[in-house]
C-alpha positions in Angstrom: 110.8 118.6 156.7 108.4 117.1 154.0 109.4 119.0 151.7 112.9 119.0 152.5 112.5 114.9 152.2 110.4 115.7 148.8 113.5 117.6 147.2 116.2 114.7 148.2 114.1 112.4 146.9 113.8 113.7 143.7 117.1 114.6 142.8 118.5 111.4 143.9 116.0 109.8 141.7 117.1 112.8 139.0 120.8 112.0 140.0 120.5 108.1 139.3 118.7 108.6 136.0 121.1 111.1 135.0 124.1 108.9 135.6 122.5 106.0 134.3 121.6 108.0 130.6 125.1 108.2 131.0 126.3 104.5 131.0 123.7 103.9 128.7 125.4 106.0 126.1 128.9 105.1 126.8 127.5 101.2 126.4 125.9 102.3 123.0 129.3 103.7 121.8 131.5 100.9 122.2 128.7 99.0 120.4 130.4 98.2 117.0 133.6 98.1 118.5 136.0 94.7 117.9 136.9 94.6 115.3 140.6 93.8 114.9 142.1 92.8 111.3 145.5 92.0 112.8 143.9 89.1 115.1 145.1 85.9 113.5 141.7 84.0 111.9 142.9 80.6 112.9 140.5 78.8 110.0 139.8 75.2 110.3 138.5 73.9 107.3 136.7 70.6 106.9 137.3 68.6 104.1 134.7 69.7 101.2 132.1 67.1 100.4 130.5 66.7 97.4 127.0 67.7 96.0 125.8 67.3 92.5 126.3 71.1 92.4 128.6 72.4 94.3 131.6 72.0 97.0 130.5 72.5 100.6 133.2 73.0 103.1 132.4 73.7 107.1 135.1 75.4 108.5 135.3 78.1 111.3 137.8 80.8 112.6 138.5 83.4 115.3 135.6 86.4 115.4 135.9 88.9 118.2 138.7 88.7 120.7 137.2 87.1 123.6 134.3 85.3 121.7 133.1 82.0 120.8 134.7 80.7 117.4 131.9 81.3 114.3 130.9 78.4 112.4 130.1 78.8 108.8 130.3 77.0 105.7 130.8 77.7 102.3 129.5 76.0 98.3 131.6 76.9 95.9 130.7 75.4 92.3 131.9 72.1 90.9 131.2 72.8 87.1 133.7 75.4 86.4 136.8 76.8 87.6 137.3 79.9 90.5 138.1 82.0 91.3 134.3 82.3 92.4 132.7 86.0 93.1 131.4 85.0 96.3 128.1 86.2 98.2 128.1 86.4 101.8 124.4 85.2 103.3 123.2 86.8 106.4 120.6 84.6 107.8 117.1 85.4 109.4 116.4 85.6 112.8 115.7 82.0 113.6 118.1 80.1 111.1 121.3 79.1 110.7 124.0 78.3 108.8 122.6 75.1 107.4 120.0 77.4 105.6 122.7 77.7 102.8 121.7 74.1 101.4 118.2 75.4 100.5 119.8 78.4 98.6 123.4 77.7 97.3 121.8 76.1 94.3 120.1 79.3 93.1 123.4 81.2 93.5 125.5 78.4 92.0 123.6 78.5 88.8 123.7 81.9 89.0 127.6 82.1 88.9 128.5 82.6 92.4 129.8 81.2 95.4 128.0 81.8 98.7 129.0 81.4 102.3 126.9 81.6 105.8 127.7 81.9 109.2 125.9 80.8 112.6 125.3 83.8 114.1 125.3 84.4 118.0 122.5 82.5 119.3 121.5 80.3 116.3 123.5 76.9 115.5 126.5 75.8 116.9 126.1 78.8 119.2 122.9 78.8 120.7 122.1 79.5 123.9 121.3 77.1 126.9 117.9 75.7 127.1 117.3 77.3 130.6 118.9 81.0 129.7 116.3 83.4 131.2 114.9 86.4 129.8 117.8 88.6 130.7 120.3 86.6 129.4 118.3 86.3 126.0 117.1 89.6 125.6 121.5 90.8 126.3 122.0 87.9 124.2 120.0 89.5 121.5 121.3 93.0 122.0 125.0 91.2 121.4 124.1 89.4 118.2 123.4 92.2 115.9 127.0 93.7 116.8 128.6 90.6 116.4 126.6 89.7 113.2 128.3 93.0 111.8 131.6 92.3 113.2 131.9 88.9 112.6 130.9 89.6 108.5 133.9 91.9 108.5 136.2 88.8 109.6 134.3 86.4 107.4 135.7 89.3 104.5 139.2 88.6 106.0 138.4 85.2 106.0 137.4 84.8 102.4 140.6 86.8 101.5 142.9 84.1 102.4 141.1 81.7 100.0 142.8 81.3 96.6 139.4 80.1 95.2 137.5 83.1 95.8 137.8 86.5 93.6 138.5 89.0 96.4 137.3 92.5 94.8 134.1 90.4 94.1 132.3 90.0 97.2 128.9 90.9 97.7 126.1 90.7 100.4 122.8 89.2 101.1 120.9 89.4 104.4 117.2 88.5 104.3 115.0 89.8 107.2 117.1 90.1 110.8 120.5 89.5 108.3 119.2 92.2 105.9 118.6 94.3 109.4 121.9 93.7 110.2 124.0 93.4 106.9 122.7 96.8 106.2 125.5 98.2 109.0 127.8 95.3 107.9 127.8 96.2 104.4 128.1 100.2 105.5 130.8 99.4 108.0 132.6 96.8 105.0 134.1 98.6 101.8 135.4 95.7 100.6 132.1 94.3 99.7 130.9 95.6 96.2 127.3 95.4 96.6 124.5 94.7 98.6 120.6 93.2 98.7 118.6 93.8 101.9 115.9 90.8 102.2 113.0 92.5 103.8 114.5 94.3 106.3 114.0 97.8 107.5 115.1 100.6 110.0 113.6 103.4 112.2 113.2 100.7 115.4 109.9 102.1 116.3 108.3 101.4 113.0 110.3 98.1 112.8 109.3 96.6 116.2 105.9 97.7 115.8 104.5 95.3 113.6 101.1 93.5 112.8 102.4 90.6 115.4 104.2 92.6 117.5 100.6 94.3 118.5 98.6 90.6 118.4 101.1 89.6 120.7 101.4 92.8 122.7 98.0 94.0 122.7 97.5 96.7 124.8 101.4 96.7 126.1 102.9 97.5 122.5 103.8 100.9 122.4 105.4 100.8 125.6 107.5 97.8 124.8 108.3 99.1 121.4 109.8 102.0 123.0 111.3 100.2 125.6 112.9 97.5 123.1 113.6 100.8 121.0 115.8 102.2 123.8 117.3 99.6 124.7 118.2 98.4 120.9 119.4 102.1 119.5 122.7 101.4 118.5 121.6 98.6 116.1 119.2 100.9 114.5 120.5 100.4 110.8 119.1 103.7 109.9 121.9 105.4 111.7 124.2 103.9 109.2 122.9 102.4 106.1 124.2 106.2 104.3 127.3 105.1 104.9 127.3 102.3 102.1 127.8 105.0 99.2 128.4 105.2 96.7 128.2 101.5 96.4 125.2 100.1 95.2 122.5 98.6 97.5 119.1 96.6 96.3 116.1 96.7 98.9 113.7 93.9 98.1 110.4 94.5 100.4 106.8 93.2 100.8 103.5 95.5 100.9 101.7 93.1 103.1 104.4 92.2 105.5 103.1 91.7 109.1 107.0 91.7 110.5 108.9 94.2 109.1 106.4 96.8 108.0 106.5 98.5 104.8 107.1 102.1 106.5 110.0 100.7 108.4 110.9 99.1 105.0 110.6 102.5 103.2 112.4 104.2 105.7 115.6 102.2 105.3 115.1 103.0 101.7 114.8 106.6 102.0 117.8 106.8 104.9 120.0 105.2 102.3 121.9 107.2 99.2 122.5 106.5 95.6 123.1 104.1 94.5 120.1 102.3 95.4 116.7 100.7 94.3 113.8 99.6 95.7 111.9 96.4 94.7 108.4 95.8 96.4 106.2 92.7 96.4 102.7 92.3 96.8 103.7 89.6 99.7 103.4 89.0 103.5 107.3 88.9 105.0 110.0 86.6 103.3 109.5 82.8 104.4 106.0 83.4 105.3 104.8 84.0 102.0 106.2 81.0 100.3 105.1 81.4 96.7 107.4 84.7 96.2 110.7 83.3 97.7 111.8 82.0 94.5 111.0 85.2 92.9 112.5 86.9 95.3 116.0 85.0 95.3 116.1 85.2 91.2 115.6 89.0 91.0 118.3 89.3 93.9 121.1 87.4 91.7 119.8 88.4 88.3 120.6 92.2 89.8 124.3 90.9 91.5 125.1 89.5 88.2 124.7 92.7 86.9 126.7 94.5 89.5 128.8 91.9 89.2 129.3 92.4 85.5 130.0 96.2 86.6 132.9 95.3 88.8 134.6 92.8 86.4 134.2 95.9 83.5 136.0 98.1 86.2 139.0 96.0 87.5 139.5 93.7 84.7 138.3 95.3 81.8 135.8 92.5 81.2 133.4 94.3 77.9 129.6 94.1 78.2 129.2 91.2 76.0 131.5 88.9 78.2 
């Protein structure tokens, strides 16, 4: 009878793990899906207000059917005409949107346009003070497929904008938004080229970091692989391939204690030609202060050049333009 009890037992518990594998991948599939060109964007624009460098308009529009409405906002250069190759800015993990004040200068002198969104959780669309960990940690699961899908709008977006050069759009995402704007920029053809900000791939590598483990301690490798599981479908590795044979620039620290350099390298080496690699001898982006200008010029001096690439291309713009 014991072991008749024994042998129920476990396959039940086989049965139920079985079947829940199951959902597990049929959740993970419909991940990236949403998507939907022909949903109209519904912009509302803001009336542009002035800075001594550029034009900054807030505006926002229709994401994912059944989703909040994204926030963003957009500088577009005062000091000569458009229409403006534009960069789209994928924020880190903790910012949003207003970020683009401390940056759109560097990209305005640099000759371009740039443009941010609040991304799920951060802004305009943060969560309520007394969410609890389940909510936060489905929350976070949510925002890297919305990041990606809401990027493909902002393209559509961008499109409608008489002021913007459409086959010159490009991408920057530092840290979560390079995690992210890796699969956006894969999943996007219409953007020309791409810098990852101290990202990275491989989720086991990624999420086991130099703080992850002072945090952790003792209980880090099983809630890497838990958070590994559980995260799979946001993996950028899976995808980043995908971006070929446009080109991407990965800009990563040696000494960075929260996206390690293997998981760093490992993006890299996932990804095809084009690419190139850039590493500083710098703790993560933000955290080592002294290299963020650095950092910033290399990434526009290198889109100016793509850029430069593109105009050649479509309209026959010569080297020495």
């Amino acid at each position: 009878m014991n072991k008749n009890l024994a042998f129920w037992v476990g396959f039940g518990l086989v049965t139920v793990a079985a079947l829940l594998l199951v959902a597990k991948a049929r959740w993970d599939a419909d991940y990236y899906k949403g998507y939907d060109p022909a949903l109209p964007l519904d912009a509302q624009e803001e009336s542009p207000a002035a800075t001594p460098e550029y034009l900054r308009t807030e505006f926002s529009f229709a994401g994912v059917a059944g989703e909040d409405r994204v926030p963003a906002v957009l500088a577009t250069p005062r000091s000569w005409e458009g229409p403006y190759p534009c960069v789209i800015f994928l924020h880190g993990i903790g910012q949003k949107k207003e970020f683009i004040d401390a940056i759109a200068p560097q990209f305005i002198q640099g000759g371009f346009a740039i443009v941010t969104f609040d991304q799920y959780t951060r802004g305009e669309r943060r969560l309520p003070d007394d969410a609890d960990k389940v909510t936060e940690a489905l929350a976070l699961r949510r925002r890297g497929a919305l990041t990606v899908l809401e990027t493909r709008r902002l393209v559509d977006y961008l499109l409608t904008r008489d002021d913007i050069a459409a086959h010159r759009l490009y991408l920057v995402g530092a840290s979560f938004g390079a995690i992210t704007g890796s699969t956006a920029f894969a999943f996007e053809p219409r953007l020309q080229a791409g810098v990852l900000v101290y990202g990275g791939g491989n989720l086991r590598l990624l999420l086991d970091s130099p703080q992850t483990r002072e945090v952790l301690g003792a209980w880090t490798q099983p809630a890497v692989c838990l958070a590994a599981f559980f995260l799979a479908p946001a993996d950028p590795i899976r995808y980043v391939a995908w971006a070929s044979p446009r080109a991407l620039l990965f800009q990563n620290g040696t000494r960075d204690t929260l996206v390690p350099a293997a998981s760093g390298d490992a993006l890299f080496q996932a990804a095809r030609d084009p690419k190139e690699i850039i590493w500083y001898d710098s703790d993560h982006i933000g955290l080592d202060e002294e290299h963020v200008v650095v950092v910033l010029d290399d990434a526009i001096e290198w889109l100016r050049g793509q850029d430069l690439q593109v105009r050649k291309g479509v309209e026959g713009v010569s080297h020495a333009t």
